[in-house]
N, C-alpha and C positions, 0 to 999 in steps of 0.2 A: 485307385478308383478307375478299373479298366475291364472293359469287355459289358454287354448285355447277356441275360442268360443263354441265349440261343451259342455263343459265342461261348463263354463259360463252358457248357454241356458238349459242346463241340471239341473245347480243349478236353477235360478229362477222359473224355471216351478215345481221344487219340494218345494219350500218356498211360492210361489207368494198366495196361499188360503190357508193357514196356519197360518197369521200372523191377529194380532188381528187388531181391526181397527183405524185408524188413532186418533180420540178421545182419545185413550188407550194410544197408543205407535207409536211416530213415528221412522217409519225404515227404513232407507236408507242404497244403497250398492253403496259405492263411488270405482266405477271400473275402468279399465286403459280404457285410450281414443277410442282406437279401436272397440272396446264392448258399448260403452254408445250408439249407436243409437238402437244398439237390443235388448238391453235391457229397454230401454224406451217403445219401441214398446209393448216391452210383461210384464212391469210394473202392478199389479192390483191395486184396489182402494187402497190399505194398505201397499204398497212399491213406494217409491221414489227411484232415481236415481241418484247420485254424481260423482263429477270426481273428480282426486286424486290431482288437481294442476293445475294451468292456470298461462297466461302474465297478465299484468296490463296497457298492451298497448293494443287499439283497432286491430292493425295491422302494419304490416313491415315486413321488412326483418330480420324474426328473424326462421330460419330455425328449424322444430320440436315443436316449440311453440302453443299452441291454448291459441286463445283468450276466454275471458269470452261470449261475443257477440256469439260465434261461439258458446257455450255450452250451452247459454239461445235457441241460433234459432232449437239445436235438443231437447231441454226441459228438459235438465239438469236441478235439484233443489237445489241442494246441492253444493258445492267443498271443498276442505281441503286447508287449508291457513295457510303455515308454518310449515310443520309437519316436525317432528326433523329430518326425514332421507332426507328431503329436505335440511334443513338447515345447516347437516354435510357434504352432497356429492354433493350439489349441491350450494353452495356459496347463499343460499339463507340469508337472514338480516333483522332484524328486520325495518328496512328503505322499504325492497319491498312488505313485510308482509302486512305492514300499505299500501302503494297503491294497494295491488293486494285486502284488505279488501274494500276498498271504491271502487274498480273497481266492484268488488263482487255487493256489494248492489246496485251502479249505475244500473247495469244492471238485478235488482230483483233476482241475485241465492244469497242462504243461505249459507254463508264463514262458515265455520268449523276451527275458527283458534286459530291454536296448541300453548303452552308455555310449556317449563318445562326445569328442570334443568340436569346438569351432576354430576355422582354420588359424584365428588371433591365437589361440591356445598353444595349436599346433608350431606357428611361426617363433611366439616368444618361449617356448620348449618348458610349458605346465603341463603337457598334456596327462603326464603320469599323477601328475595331483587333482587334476579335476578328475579325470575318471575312476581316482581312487575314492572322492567322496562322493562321486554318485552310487559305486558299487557299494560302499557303509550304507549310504542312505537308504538302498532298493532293499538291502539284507538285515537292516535295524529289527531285532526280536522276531529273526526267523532262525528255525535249531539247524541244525548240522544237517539232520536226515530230513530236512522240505528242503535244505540248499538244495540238496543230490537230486533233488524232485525240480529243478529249474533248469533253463538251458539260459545263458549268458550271450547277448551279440553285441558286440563291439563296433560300431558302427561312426565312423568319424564325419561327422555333420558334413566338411566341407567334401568329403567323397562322396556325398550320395545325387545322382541323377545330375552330378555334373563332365561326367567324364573322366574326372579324377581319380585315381584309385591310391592308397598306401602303398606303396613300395611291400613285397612279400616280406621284405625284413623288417618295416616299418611297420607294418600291422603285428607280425608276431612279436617286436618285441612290446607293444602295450599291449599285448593278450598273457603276455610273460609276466608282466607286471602288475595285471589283474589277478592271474593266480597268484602272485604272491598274499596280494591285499585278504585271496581267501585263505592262507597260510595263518595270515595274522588274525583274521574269524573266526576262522575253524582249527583246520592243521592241513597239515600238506596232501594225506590222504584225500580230503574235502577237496582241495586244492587239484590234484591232480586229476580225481572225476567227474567233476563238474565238466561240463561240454560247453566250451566258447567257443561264438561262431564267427566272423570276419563277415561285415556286412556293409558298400559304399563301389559302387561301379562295379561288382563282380561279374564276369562273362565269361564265354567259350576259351576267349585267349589268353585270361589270366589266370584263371580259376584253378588250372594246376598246380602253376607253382604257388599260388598263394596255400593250397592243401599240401605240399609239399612241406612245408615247415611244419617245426616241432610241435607247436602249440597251437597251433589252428586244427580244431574238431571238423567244421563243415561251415558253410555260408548260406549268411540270410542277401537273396537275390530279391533283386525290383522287376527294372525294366527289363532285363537278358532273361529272365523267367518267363517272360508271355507269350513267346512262342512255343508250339510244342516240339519240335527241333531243337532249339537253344535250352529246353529247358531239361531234355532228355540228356544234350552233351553235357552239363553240369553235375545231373545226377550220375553220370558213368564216369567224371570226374570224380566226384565222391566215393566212389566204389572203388577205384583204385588209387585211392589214399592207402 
C-alpha cells in the first residue's frame, strides 16, 4: 500500500524502457487496485501488470472485493495468491488460496501464490512440513498443465519487511523441498518447471547470491522494489541469473 498515482505514473515511465526484454526476465509490478488500469495503459513490451489479491467468486455482494473477471477484462497478467500479510490480517486460508488459485487460471491471470512459515516453525525445524501442506492445500484438484500455468513464492513470514532475510542456502533448500512435494503431485518434470520465487527482505545486496542457487527462479520484492533505481538493480540481477 504505497505511492499515490502521480507517484505510481511517475515510477513506471522511469522503468517502462529500461528493463530488459520479456525472453530475459519477466517483470511485473503487482499494484493496489486503483492504479492497475493506468498502469496497464502505459505498460511497454517488457513490463506486465499484477494486482495484489482478488475473490474466487465471479460476483455478489461482497463490498470492496474485485473479482478475477473484473482484472482479466482491464488486462491484469498477474495476481498474488496468499501472501502472508493476507493471510495474517485478513483471515485469508489455505482452503480460499486453493479456490482463488483455480479462479486465477479459470480465467487466464498468472496466481503468484505465497507459502512460508513463522519464525516458531522456522526455530523448532517444521518448516518443510508446514509449507509442504500449504503447497497440497493451494494445488488440491488443480491438473498438471494449470500447475505449469502458476508461479510459486516462497516467502517466510518472519523475513518479510523485517530486515531478516533466509540465508541463500536457507531459502534454496525449502524451495528444494517444495519441488519435491510437486514431485509427489505431479512428477519431477512438473516439478522442475514450475518457477519458484524467493520472497522476505530481498534487495540490491543480496539478491545475487540468493539467484545464484540452484533452485531459486526469481523474487517476489516489497520494499527494495519502490524505488526506480533499486528496482532496476534487481531486474538486471535477474537477467543475469
Amino acid at each position: 500500500m504505497y505511492k499515490n498515482r502521480d507517484e505510481a505514473l511517475e515510477f513506471i515511465y522511469q522503468v517502462n524502457e529500461k528493463l530488459p526484454t520479456n525472453d530475459l526476465v519477466e517483470t511485473a509490478i503487482c499494484a493496489p487496485s486503483v492504479y492497475l488500469r493506468d498502469l496497464i495503459k502505459r505498460q511497454g513490451d517488457s513490463l506486465r501488470i499484477g494486482a495484489q489479491n482478488m475473490h474466487y467468486l465471479d460476483e455478489g455482494a461482497y463490498t470492496g472485493e474485485v473479482a478475477a473477471r473484473m482484472l482479466k477484462n482491464i488486462g491484469v497478467t498477474y495476481v498474488i495468491v496468499g501472501h502472508s500479510e493476507r493471510r495474517a490480517y485478513y483471515n485469508e486460508t489455505d482452503e480460499t488460496v486453493n479456490l482463488k488459485t483455480k479462479k486465477a487460471i479459470e480465467e487466464a491471470l498468472v496466481p503468484i501464490v505465497c507459502v512460508g512459515e513463522e519464525l516458531e516453525v522456522r526455530e523448532n525445524g517444521t518448516t518443510n512440513a508446514v509449507v509442504e501442506a500449504q503447497v497440497i492445500a493451494a494445488y488440491k484438484d488443480i491438473s498438471k498443465e494449470d500447475a505449469l500455468k502458476t508461479v510459486l513464492a516462497y516467502e517466510p513470514i518472519w523475513a518479510i519487511g523485517t530486515g531478516k532475510t533466509a540465508t541463500p542456502e536457507q531459502a534454496n533448500e525449502t524451495i528444494k523441498a517444495i519441488r519435491e512435494v510437486f514431485v509427489k503431485l505431479y512428477d519431477k518434470s512438473t516439478a522442475d518447471q514450475i518457477r519458484i520465487l524467493y520472497g522476505g527482505s530481498v534487495n540490491p545486496g543480496n539478491v545475487v547470491e540468493l539467484l545464484a542457487t540452484s533452485d531459486i527462479d526469481g523474487a517476489l520484492v516489497g520494499g527494495a522494489s519502490l524505488k526506480p533505481d533499486s528496482f532496476l538493480q534487481l531486474v538486471e540481477a535477474a537477467k543475469n541469473k
